[in-house]
C-alpha positions, 0 to 999 in steps of 0.5 A, a space after each residue: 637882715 640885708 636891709 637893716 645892715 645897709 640902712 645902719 651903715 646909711 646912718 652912719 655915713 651920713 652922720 660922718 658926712 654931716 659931722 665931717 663936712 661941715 667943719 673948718 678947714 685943718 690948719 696944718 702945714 706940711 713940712 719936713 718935721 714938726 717942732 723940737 719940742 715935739 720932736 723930742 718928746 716923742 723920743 720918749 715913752 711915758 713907761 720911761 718916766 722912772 729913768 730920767 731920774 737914773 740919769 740925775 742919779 749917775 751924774 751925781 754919782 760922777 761929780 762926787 767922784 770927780 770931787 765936785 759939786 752937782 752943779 753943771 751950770 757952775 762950772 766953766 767951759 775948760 771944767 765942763 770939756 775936762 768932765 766930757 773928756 773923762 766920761 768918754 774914757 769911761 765909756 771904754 772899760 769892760 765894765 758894762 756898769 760903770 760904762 753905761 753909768 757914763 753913757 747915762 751921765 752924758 744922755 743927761 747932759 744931752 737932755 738939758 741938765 733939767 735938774 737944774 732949770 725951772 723953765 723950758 726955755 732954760 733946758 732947751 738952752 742948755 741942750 743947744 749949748 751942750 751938744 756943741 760940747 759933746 759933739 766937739 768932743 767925739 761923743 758921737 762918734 764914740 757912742 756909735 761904738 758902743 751901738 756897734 758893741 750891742 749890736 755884736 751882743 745881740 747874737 748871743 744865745 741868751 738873747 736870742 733864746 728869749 721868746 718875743 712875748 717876753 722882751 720888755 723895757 728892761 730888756 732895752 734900757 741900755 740901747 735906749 740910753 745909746 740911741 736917745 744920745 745919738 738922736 737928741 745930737 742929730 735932731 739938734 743940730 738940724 733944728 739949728 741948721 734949720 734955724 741958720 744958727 752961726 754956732 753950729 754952721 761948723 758943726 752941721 757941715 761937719 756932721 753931715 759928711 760924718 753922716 754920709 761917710 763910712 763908719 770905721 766898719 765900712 758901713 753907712 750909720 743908715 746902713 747900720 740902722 736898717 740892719 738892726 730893723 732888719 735883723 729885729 724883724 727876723 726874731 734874731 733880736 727882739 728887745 731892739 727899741 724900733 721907735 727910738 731907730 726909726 726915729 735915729 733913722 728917719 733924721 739922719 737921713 734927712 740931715 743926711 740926704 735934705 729935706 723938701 727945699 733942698 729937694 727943690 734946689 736940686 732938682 731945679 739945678 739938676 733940670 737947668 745943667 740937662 737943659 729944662 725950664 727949672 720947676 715953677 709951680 710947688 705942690 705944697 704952696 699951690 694947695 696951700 692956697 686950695 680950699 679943702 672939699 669933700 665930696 659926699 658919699 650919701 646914703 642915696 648914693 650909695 642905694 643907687 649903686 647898690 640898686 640901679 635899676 631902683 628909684 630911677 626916676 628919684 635919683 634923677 632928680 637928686 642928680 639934678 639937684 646935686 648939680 644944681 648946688 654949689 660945692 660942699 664948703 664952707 663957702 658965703 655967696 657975695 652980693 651980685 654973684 647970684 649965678 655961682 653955683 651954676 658958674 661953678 659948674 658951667 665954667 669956675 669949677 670946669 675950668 672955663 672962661 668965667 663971667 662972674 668976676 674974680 669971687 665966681 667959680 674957683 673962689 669956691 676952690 682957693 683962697 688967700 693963704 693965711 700962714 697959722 705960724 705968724 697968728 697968735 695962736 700958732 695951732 701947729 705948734 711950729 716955728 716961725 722959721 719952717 715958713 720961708 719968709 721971702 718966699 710969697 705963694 702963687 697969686 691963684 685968680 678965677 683959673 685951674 691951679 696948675 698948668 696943663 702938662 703933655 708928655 711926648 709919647 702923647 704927641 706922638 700918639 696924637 699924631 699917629 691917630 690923626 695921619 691914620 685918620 687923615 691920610 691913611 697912613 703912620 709914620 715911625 719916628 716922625 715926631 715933626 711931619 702935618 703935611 696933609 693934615 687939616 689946619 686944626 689938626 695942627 693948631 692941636 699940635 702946636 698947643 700939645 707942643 706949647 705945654 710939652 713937659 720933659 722930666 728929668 727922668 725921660 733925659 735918664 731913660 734916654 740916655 741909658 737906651 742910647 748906652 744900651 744901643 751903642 755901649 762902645 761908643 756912648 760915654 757914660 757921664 761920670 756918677 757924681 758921688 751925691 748923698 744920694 748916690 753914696 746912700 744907694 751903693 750902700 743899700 743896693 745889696 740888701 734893698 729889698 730885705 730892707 723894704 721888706 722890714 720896714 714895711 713889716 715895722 709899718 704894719 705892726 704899727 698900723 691901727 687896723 692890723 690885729 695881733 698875732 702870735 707870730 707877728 713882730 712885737 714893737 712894744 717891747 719898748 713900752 710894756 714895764 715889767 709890771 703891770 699895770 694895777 689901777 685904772 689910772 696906770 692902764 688908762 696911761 699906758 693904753 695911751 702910750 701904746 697908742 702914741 708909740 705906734 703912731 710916732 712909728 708910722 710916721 717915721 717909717 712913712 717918712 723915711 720910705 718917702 723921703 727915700 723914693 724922693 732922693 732915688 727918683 731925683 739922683 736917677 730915675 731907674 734907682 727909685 724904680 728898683 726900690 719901687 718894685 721891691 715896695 710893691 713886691 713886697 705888698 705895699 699898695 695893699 698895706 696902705 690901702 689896709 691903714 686907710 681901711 678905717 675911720 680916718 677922720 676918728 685916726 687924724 683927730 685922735 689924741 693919744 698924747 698926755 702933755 703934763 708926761 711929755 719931756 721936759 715938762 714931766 721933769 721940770 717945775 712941780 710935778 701936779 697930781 697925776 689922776 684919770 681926769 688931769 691927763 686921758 683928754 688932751 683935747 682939754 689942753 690943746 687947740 688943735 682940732 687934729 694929730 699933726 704926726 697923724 696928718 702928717 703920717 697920712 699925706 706920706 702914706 698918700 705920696 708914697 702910694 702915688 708914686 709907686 702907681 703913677 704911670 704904671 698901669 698894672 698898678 693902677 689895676 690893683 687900686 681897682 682889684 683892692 677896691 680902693 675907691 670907697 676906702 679913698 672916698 672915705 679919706 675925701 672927709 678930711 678937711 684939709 686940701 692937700 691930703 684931698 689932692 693925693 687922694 683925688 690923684 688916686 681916684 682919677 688914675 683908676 677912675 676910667 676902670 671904675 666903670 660909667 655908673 660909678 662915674 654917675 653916680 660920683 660926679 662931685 667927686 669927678 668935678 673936684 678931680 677936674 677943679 683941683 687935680 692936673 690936667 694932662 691934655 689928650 687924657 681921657 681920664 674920665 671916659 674909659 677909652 686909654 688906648 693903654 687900658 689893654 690888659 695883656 699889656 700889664 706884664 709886658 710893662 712890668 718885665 721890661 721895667 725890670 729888665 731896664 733896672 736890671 741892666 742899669 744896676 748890672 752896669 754900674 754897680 755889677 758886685 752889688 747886683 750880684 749880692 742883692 740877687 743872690 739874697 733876692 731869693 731867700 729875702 722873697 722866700 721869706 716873705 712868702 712865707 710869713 706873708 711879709 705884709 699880708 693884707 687882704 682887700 678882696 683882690 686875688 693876690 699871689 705871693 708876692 703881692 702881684 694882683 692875678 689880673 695879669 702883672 706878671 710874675 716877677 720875683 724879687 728874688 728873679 733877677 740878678 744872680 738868680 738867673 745867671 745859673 740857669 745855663 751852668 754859667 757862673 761868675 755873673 755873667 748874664 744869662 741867654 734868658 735876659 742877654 740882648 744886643 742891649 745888655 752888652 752895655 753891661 761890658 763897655 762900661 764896667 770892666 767885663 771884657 777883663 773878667 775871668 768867666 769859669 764855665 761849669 762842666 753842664 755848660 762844656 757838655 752842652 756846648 754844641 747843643 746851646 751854639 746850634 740853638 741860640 747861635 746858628 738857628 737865630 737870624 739877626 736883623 743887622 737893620 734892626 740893630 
């Protein structure tokens, strides 16, 4: 029975093997977002199609009240503003009715006028020129209010009396209508940023800092959202619309923080003020020029993995023949380059001096790159201006893509070894110092010194250890109030309920998981309150459904992403706090969970009905809808892929990359989860830059995953070496780190977060509290509807901590958690966490001024505590 289940899945892999290997390249462009077009269009539910007749309906029963003709295009400016003015006063009556008729005329204004259009061209144009009138006008702002009026109304008892299997559209309709205004203003007026248009030059500056400034209630728009994801994962409101607020989310946020060039421009002048080399080589354009790979996971690998001790003989020849044939690509052998696939081993693909001339060795991994947005066929639907036009990709020739990196902590480790090699002997601190070393010892260390790379973070790590060893005399530079900085102050508080929603959001939208009863319902917003009779409506909505959960993993990806990314450049010890909150809250296993699944099937798949796409359903004659005409998109596109799959994908990668890159604990729960075969199997997916993050994956883990799953997987190893950064002294491939240890694990982890503690206790000490005093119901909570559970057959605590030993750090540990454990209120730190370090917390925030109210358990043990931690402790005045 055995046998017969390994030789289907034998089957199966090599069909996706040769089914997947041998296609073309995906032509997709990473960016920030995909078209308007799209963009919009995702905004809306197929189920939504009966209302944007509603809204037709209510701006003709406007205009017949206003004595006008239903004509918008006729009217003059003055006219046009007079109109606004008034349906703005409307929006202030009690009554709900005549108010939301208002909000359902202005929504359509803000959709195009599309009543009165016959073209694409002419709703888009006329979406431009509205918002500039709306938002001149204070639309906006007054449609927050109304956001702030139905999220108060969500609290009544007969909302939250409805059970979650109840909530359908109807139950949404009038949120949606606010929501969709305020993203269709949002998401134009960043296309047309974007675009560098001079009409809303004005306009997008002034929104931005609307964006970045406290609403009248004091909170960040951001802020506002992630309550209400917060508070619909909590039961406490199930009709909210989650796509059409994550969508809202994830686009004020990057109005609000900026999108990848920003990202560059600020971390360059950010390197330049500390001191450092601005930034010289770009992901996304270096892989723009890699050629994708996919290493293959045959049949005969896997029998061998399976059986080592089987076929010896056998799969030794197959290895040679392995290395004896070039990379698996779509690759032709020029004339007079005969020796390639022997170069591609022994010198292109290893990264060696190469003989062959410019087309041996790494022309099998990069090619020209060839922009899709200036062919005719644009397959990704993107405009011309998502493409720098001044900004030409790196020239790539016969060598490696990126420039080898060396930390200084790997000098000095260098160093270390050699002296006690050499001499007998170590010096602490001596980062300078080869007296009696031989000369290519130092020749080694010149070349470790000549590709030293120093990151913004270690510039952050060492100045808060300078604060931390002398905070009376260190100056703290001033906080500069950055978007960034402004967004984090106001998240700080609840971070972690926040990380937690939107992980349980990104869960119930992910294909691989399975409904439950008690699990959050994100349909509500696509399921009418009749359903479906006819196989051509079930079909519809079976499409729908499918859509809606992939445009919500692909904001919620984006927008954790697009946060860790803002975080780490702003300062380094925010993104780690909301990192461990991620991972806390079992993120590295729920990506591996959406990964678990047939990926290539996930990115070609096509739940998308363009005929029912907005505007195209409402413009022009409508043709008749039946079963044929709609189910197969792929009839009417030419794009062989998703893009928001695609791109949801590569996020998913990013945002795991990041939590786990130089945290070894965290390395070990890729191999406690059994990550590798699950990212062999994302290896299928054509495309170079979702391969690198992968094959980052693959190479932090691979020293654990033991020698005969490095035997057994060289092709894998050898794309590692050809496409992935080399960090030089690291034996990645070999398994002798000195850092593998495992009882170093929860060490790692308690000082990070003894670090985080201490920097968010010193600059932001009345947030810390609150987010400490919630930590603990917010973890609890998670405990006990296992926030994101997913079970890769690794043993897992409760908090989503792998038991191979990375501690038992509780979200819910830090802050005001532990600042009662000695009867000491107030928040002053506890004895448990209280350093010489730690009274950085007082030189810099005002402590010495505070009143500390000491309970009577601590005045009754007094002398107890002073003789114990006071008289019995020895201080190494040296030390300090």
């Amino acid at each position: 029975m055995m046998l017969s289940t390994i030789n289907n899945s034998f089957e199966q892999d090599t069909h996706d093997v040769d089914g997947n290997c041998d296609g073309p390249d995906l032509d997709f462009v990473y960016a920030d977002v995909d078209s308007y077009q799209n963009e919009i269009a995702e905004l809306y539910s197929y189920t939504e199609f009966s209302e944007f007749q509603q809204n037709v309906k209510a701006f003709e029963d406007q205009m017949e009240m206003y004595d006008l003709p239903p004509n918008w295009q006729k009217l003059d400016a003055t006219a046009q503003r007079g109109i606004v003015m008034k349906l703005m006063n409307q929006l202030e009556v009690s009554n709900r009715q005549f108010r939301m008729q208002a909000a359902r005329c202005i929504l359509y204004l803000a959709q195009g006028c599309w009543a009165e259009v016959q073209s694409d061209e002419e709703q888009y144009q006329n979406t431009r020129d509205n918002v500039i009138v709306l938002y001149d006008q204070g639309v906006f702002t007054s449609f927050i209010d109304l956001l702030n009026m139905e999220i108060e109304s969500a609290c009544s008892p007969d909302i939250v009396a409805v059970k979650i299997t109840n909530v359908t559209l109807a139950d949404s309709a009038d949120l949606r209508v606010i929501l969709s205004v305020l993203y269709i203003i949002t998401e134009t007026i960043r296309d047309e940023k974007e675009k560098n248009s001079e009409d809303y030059k004005m306009i997008a500056e002034s929104f931005i800092q609307e964006i970045n400034s406290p609403l009248s209630d004091g909170e960040l728009l951001a802020v506002k959202l992630l309550g209400m994801i917060t508070r619909f994962c909590s039961g406490a409101a199930p009709h909210f619309p989650m796509k059409k607020v994550v969508l809202l989310l994830w686009k004020v946020s990057l109005l609000g923080l900026g999108g990848m060039e920003i990202l560059k421009n600020i971390k360059n002048e950010y390197r330049i003020k500390a001191g450092l080399e601005p930034i010289s080589e770009d992901t996304l354009e270096v892989t723009k020029c890699m050629r994708a790979s996919s290493p293959p996971a045959t049949a005969n690998d896997i029998l061998d993995n399976q059986n080592p001790k089987r076929n010896a003989f056998r799969r030794s020849l197959m290895k040679q023949r392995f290395l004896d044939e070039q990379e698996q690509m779509d690759i032709e052998l020029t004339p007079g380059n005969e020796s390639a696939p022997n170069n591609s081993n022994n010198g292109g693909s290893m990264g060696g001096t190469n003989n062959g001339g410019p087309n041996s060795g790494d022309d099998d991994y990069y090619r020209p790159f060839e922009d899709p947005s200036t062919t005719t066929a644009n397959p990704n639907n993107l405009p011309s201006y998502n493409t720098p036009p001044n900004i030409q990709p790196p020239q790539i020739t016969t060598r490696l893509p990126w420039t080898p990196k060396v930390r200084q902590k790997d000098i000095d480790q260098f160093l270390d070894i050699s002296r006690n090699k050499f001499i007998g002997y170590s010096l602490i601190d001596d980062h300078e110092s080869l007296a009696g070393l031989p000369q290519p010892i130092h020749e080694g260390v010149e070349t470790l010194r000549r590709h030293m790379y120093v990151s913004l973070a270690d510039i952050q790590i060492k100045k808060e250890e300078e604060i931390a060893r002398n905070p009376i005399s260190t100056q703290e530079d001033e906080i500069p109030a950055t978007s960034a900085e402004i967004l984090y102050q106001a998240v700080l508080p609840n971070l972690p309920q926040y990380m937690i929603a939107l992980l349980k959001v990104l869960l119930a939208a992910s294909p691989t998981s399975k409904s439950k009863t008690e699990s959050i319902n994100i349909m509500a917003d696509v399921l009418p309150k009749k359903m479906p009779l006819t196989a051509t409506q079930s079909t519809k909505l079976t499409v729908d459904m499918g859509r809606h959960k992939e445009v919500i993993v692909k904001a919620v990806s984006a927008i954790i992403l697009l946060y860790l990314k803002h975080f780490k450049l702003n300062h380094v010890y925010q993104f780690e706090f909301m990192s461990q909150h991620l991972v806390f809250a079992n993120c590295i296993p729920l990506v591996l969970k959406f990964f678990n699944q047939n990926i290539t099937e996930y990115v070609s798949m096509k739940n998308t009905i363009p005929l029912l796409d907005f505007p195209s359903c409402v413009i022009g004659e409508q043709p008749d809808i039946s079963g044929e005409s709609y189910v197969y998109s792929g009839e009417v596109t030419d794009k062989p892929y998703s893009w928001r799959n695609v791109f949801s994908c590569i996020n998913l990668l990013r945002i795991l990359n990041k939590l786990i890159k130089w945290k070894h604990s965290r390395v070990m729960m890729l191999v406690v989860f059994k990550s590798a075969p699950i990212l062999k199997k994302t290896l299928k997916v054509r495309h170079a830059m979702m391969q690198l993050y992968v094959l980052k994956l693959l190479k932090m883990q691979t020293k654990y995953l033991g020698r005969q799953w490095r035997k057994s997987n060289m092709k894998t190893m050898s794309a590692i070496y050809a496409k992935v950064r080399h960090r030089l002294n690291d034996d990645w491939a070999f398994g002798n780190d000195l850092e593998s240890r495992p009882w170093d694990f929860q060490a790692e982890e308690c000082t990070l977060r003894a670090c985080v503690d201490r920097f968010n206790l010193r600059r932001y000490p009345e947030a810390t509290q609150k987010c400490g005093s919630g930590g603990n119901n917010t973890n609890s909570g998670a405990n006990a509807d296992n926030t994101t559970g997913v079970n890769m057959g690794g043993n897992v605590d409760g908090n989503g901590t792998a038991s191979f030993g990375t501690g038992n750090a509780n979200p819910g540990s830090g802050g005001a958690g532990q600042l009662h454990e000695y009867g000491i209120e107030g928040g002053f730190p506890s004895d448990e966490i209280l350093t010489h370090s730690d009274f950085a917390f007082f030189g810099h925030s005002g402590w010495w001024d505070r009143k500390i109210e000491l309970t009577d358990y601590f005045k009754a043990n007094y002398s107890i505590w002073l003789e114990e931690e006071v008289y019995k402790n020895q201080t190494n005045w040296d030390a300090l």
